[in-house]
C-alpha positions in Angstrom: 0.0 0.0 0.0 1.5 3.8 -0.8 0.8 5.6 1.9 1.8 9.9 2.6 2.8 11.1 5.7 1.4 14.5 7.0 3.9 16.0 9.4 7.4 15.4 10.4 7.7 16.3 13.9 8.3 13.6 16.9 5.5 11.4 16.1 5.6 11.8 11.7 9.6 10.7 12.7 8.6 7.9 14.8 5.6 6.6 11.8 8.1 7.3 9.1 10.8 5.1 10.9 8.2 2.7 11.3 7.2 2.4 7.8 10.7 2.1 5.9 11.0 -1.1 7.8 7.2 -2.4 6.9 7.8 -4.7 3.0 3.8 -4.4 2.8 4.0 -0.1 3.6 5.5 1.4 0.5 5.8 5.2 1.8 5.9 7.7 -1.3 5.7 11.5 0.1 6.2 13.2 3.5 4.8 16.9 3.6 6.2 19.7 5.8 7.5 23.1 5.5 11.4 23.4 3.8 12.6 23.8 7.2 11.9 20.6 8.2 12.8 18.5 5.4 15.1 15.0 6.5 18.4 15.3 3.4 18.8 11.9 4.3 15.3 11.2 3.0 14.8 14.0 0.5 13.1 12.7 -2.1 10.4 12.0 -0.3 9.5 15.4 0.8 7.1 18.3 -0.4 5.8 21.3 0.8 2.9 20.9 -1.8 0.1 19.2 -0.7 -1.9 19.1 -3.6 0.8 17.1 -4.7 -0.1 14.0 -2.4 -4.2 15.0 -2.5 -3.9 14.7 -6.4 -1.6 11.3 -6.7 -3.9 8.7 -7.2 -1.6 5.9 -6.5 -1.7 7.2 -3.0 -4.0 5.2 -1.3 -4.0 6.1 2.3 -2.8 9.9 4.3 -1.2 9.8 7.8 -2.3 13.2 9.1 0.4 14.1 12.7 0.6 17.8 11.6 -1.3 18.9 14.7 -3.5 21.8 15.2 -7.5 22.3 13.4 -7.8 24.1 10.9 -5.7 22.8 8.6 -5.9 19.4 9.8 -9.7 19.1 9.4 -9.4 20.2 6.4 -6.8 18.0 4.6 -8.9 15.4 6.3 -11.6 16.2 4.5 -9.8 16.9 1.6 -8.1 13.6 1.5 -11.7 11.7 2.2 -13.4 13.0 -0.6 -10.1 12.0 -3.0 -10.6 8.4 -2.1 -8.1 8.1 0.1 -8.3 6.3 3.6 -7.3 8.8 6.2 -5.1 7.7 9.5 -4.9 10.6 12.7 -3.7 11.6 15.8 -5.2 14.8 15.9 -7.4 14.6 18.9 -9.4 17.4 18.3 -10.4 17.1 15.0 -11.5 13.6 16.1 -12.9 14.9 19.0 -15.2 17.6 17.6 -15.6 16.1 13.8 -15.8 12.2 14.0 -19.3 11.7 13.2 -19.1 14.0 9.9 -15.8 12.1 9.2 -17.0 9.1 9.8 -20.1 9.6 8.1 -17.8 11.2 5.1 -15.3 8.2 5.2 -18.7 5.8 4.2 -19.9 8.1 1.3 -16.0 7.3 -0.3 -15.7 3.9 1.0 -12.4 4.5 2.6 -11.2 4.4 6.4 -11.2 7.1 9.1 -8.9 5.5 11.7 -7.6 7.4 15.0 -6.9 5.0 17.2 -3.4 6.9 18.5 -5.7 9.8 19.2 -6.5 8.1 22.7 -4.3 6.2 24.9 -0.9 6.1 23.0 -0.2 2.1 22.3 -3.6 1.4 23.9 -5.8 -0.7 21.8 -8.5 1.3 23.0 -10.8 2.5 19.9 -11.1 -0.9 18.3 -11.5 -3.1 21.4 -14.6 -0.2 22.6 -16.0 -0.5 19.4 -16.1 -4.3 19.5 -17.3 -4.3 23.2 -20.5 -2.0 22.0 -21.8 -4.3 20.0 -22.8 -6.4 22.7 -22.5 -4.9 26.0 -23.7 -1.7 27.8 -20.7 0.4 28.7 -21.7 1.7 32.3 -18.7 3.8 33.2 -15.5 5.0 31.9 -12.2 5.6 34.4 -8.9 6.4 32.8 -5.3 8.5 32.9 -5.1 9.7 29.2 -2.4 11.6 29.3 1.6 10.5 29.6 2.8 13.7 30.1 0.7 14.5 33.3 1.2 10.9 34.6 4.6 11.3 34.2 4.6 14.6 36.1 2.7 13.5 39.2 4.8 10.3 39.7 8.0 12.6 39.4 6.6 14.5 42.6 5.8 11.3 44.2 9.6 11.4 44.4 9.6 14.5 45.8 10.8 16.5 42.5 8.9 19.8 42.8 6.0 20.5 39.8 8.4 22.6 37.7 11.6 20.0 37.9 9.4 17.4 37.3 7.8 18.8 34.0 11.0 19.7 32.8 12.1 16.3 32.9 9.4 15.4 31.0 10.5 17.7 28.2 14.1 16.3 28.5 12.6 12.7 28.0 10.1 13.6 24.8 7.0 13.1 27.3 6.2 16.5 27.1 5.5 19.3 24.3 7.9 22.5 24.5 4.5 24.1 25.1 2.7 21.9 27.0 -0.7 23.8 27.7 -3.2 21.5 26.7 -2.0 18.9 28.5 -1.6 20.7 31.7 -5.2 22.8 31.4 -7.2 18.9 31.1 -7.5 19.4 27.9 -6.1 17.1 26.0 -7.7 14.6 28.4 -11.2 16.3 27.9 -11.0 15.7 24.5 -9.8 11.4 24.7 -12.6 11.1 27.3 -15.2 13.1 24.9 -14.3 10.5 21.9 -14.4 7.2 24.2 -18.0 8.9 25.2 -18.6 9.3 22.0 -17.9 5.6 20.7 -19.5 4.4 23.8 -22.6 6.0 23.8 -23.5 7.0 20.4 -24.0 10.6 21.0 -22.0 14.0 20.2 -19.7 15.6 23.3 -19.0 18.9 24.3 -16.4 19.3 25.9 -16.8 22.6 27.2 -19.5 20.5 29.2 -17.1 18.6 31.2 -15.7 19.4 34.9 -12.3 19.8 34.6 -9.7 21.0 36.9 -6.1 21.5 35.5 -3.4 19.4 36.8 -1.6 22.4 38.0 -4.0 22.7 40.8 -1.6 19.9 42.5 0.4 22.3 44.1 -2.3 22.7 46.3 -2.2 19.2 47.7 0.2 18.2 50.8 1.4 15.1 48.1 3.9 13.9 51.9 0.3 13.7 53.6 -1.6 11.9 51.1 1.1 9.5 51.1 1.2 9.2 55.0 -2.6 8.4 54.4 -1.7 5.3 52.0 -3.1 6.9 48.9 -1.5 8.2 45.5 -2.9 11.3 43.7 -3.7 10.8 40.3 -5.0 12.4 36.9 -8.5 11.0 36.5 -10.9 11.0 33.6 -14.3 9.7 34.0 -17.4 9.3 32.3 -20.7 7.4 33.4 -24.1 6.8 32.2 -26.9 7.0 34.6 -30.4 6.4 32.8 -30.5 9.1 30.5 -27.3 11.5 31.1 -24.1 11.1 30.7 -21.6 12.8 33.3 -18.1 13.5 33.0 -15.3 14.6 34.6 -11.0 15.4 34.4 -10.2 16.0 38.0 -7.0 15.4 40.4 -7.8 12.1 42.9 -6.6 10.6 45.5 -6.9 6.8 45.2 -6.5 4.5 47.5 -3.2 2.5 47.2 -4.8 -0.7 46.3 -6.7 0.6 43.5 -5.7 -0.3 40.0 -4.8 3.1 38.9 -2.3 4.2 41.5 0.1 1.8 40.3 -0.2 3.4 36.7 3.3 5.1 36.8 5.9 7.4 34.4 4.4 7.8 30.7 1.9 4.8 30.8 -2.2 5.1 30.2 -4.7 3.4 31.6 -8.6 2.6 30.8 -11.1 0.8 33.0 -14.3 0.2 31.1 -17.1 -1.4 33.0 -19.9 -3.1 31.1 -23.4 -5.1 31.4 -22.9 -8.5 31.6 -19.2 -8.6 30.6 -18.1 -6.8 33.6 -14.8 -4.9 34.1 -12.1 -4.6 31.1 -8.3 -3.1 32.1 -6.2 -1.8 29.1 -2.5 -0.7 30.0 -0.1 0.9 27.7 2.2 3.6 27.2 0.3 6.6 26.4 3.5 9.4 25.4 6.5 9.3 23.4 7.4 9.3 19.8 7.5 5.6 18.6 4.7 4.1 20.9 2.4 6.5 19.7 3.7 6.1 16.0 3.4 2.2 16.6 -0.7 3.0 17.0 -0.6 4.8 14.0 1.3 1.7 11.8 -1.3 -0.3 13.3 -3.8 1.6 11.9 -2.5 1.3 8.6 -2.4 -2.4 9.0 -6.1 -2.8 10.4 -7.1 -0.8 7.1 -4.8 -3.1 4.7 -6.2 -6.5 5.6 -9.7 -5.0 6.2 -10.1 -5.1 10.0 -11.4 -1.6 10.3 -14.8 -2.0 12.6 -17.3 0.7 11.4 -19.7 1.7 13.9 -20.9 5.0 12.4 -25.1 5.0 13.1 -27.7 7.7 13.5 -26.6 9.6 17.0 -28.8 9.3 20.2 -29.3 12.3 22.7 -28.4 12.5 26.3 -28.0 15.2 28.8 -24.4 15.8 29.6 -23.6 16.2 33.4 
C-alpha cells in the first residue's frame, strides 16, 4: 500500500521510521514546511500538498501535523479524494468524528484514529467491539503521559516545575505543553471514548475539569502518610438518561488499579453489562509508541479489519 505522511515532527519521525521497515508499507511523500525536510530522506519530501491530494496511486494519508484548521481540512480533503485517512489529531476527532466518519462511508475509505487516545492502547477498536454487545456503564482512565509522568515525578519528591522539565528532556512532554496541563487534552480522549460508547455527540466545554496544575495545592507527603497516591483521573458514566463527566486530580486509594499506573503509561477501565470490568494498560507518550498505534492503523485498514460503527446519533443530557 502507498501511503503519505502528514507531518514530520516527533511522532511523523517515529511513523516514518516505522514504515521504511514495513515490506507491505510502500511510503511515497512526507509533507512539511522546507525547514523541516530530512536530506537523508529528500526525495520524499514536499511542501505541496496538492501534490499527495492529487496522486492517485496514493491510497492512504497519515495526518500528525497537529492543530485544526488545517488538519480538518486536509482530512476532508483527503476523504473526498478516495483516500483512507489515519490521525492523531485529537481534536479534530474529538469535535468532527461523526461528519468524518459519516464522510469516510460516502467514499468507501477508512477514518482511523486509534493513536488519538491512549498512545499504544488498543482502545478505539477493542470499545467499538465491546459496543456491540454490551452496555458500557462507566469509563475511568489516565489519558495523558505527560501529566502521569509529572505526578509520579513528585511522588519522588521533584517539585512541579523540575518534574515537567524532565518530561520535556525525556520527549514526554510538548515545549508548550498547555493542553495537557489545562485537562485538555484529556477532555478531549474522554469526549471520543464517550462518543464511541454511547453514540452521542460531546461537548467538551460540558465537562468538569480541573487543571493538573491545581496539584500544588495538595500536601502530596500527607496523602502519602494516608496510604493513597494522587492521580490524573478521567471519567465518564451513564446514569439512565445523562451522561456525566469529569477530568479532575484524585486521590486513590493504594490498592486501586490506577495508583500503580506510573511514568508515561495510560490506563482505561471500562465497566460493562454483563461482561463486567475490562483493564487496558499501555504507554500513552512518546514518539515511537504512539507512531506504533498509528502503523497499526495502517495495518487494520490493509487486511480490512477496520470496525465501522458510524449510526444515526442518540441524545443524552451531559452532566
Amino acid at each position: 500500500m502507498k501511503i503519505a505522511v502528514l507531518g514530520y515532527g516527533v511522532i511523523g519521525r517515529g511513523v516514518v521510521e516505522i514504515c521504511l521497515t514495513k515490506k507491505e508499507i510502500e511510503l511515497v511523500k512526507i509533507f512539511d514546511r522546507k525547514e523541516k525536510f530530512d536530506k537523508q530522506l529528500i526525495d520524499l519530501f514536499t511542501d505541496n500538498i496538492d501534490e499527495i491530494l492529487n496522486d492517485d496511486s496514493i491510497e492512504l494519508i497519515v495526518e500528525v501535523l497537529g492543530g485544526y484548521d488545517f488538519a480538518k481540512r486536509i482530512a476532508i480533503d483527503a476523504i473526498t479524494h478516495h483516500k483512507h485517512f489515519v490521525t492523531a489529531n485529537k481534536e479534530v476527532v474529538a469535535k468532527d468524528i461523526d461528519e468524518l466518519s459519516f464522510l469516510a462511508r460516502q467514499n468507501c475509505v477508512a477514518f482511523c484514529y486509534e493513536a488519538s487516545v491512549g498512545g499504544t492502547i488498543p482502545i478505539v477498536k477493542n470499545l467499538k467491539a465491546l459496543t456491540l454487545v454490551n452496555e458500557i456503564t462507566k469509563i475511568t482512565g489516565i489519558l495523558n503521559g505527560t501529566t502521569n509522568y509529572i505526578l509520579s515525578r513528585m511522588k519522588e519528591n521533584f517539585s512541579f516545575e523540575d518534574a515537567l522539565l524532565d518530561a520535556k528532556q525525556k520527549g514526554f512532554a510538548e515545549s508548550n505543553p498547555s493542553f495537557d496541563l489545562e485537562g485538555f487534552d484529556m477532555m478531549r480522549k474522554i469526549a471520543i471514548l464517550s462518543d464511541l460508547a454511547w453514540n452521542t455527540k460531546i461537548d467538551i466545554k460540558q465537562i468538569k475539569h480541573v487543571p493538573v496544575t491545581e496539584v500544588k495545592k495538595y500536601n502530596l507527603k500527607k496523602i502519602s502518610k494516608e496510604k493513597k497516591t494522587l492521580k490524573y483521573i478521567c471519567e465518564a458514566t451513564k446514569i439512565d438518561q445523562e451522561i456525566h463527566l469529569s477530568v479532575q486530580l484524585v486521590a486513590l486509594e493504594n490498592d486501586d488499579l490506577l495508583s500503580h499506573i506510573n511514568d508515561e503509561y495510560n490506563a482505561v477501565i471500562i465497566e460493562t453489562k454483563p461482561a463486567g470490568k475490562f483493564v487496558f494498560v499501555g504507554k500513552g507518550a512518546g514518539s515511537l509508541p504512539t507512531a506504533a498505534a498509528i502503523v497499526g492503523d495502517i495495518y487494520d485498514i490493509l487486511h480490512q479489519r477496520v470496525l465501522d460503527v458510524y449510526y444515526n446519533k442518540n441524545l443524552y443530557k451531559i452532566q
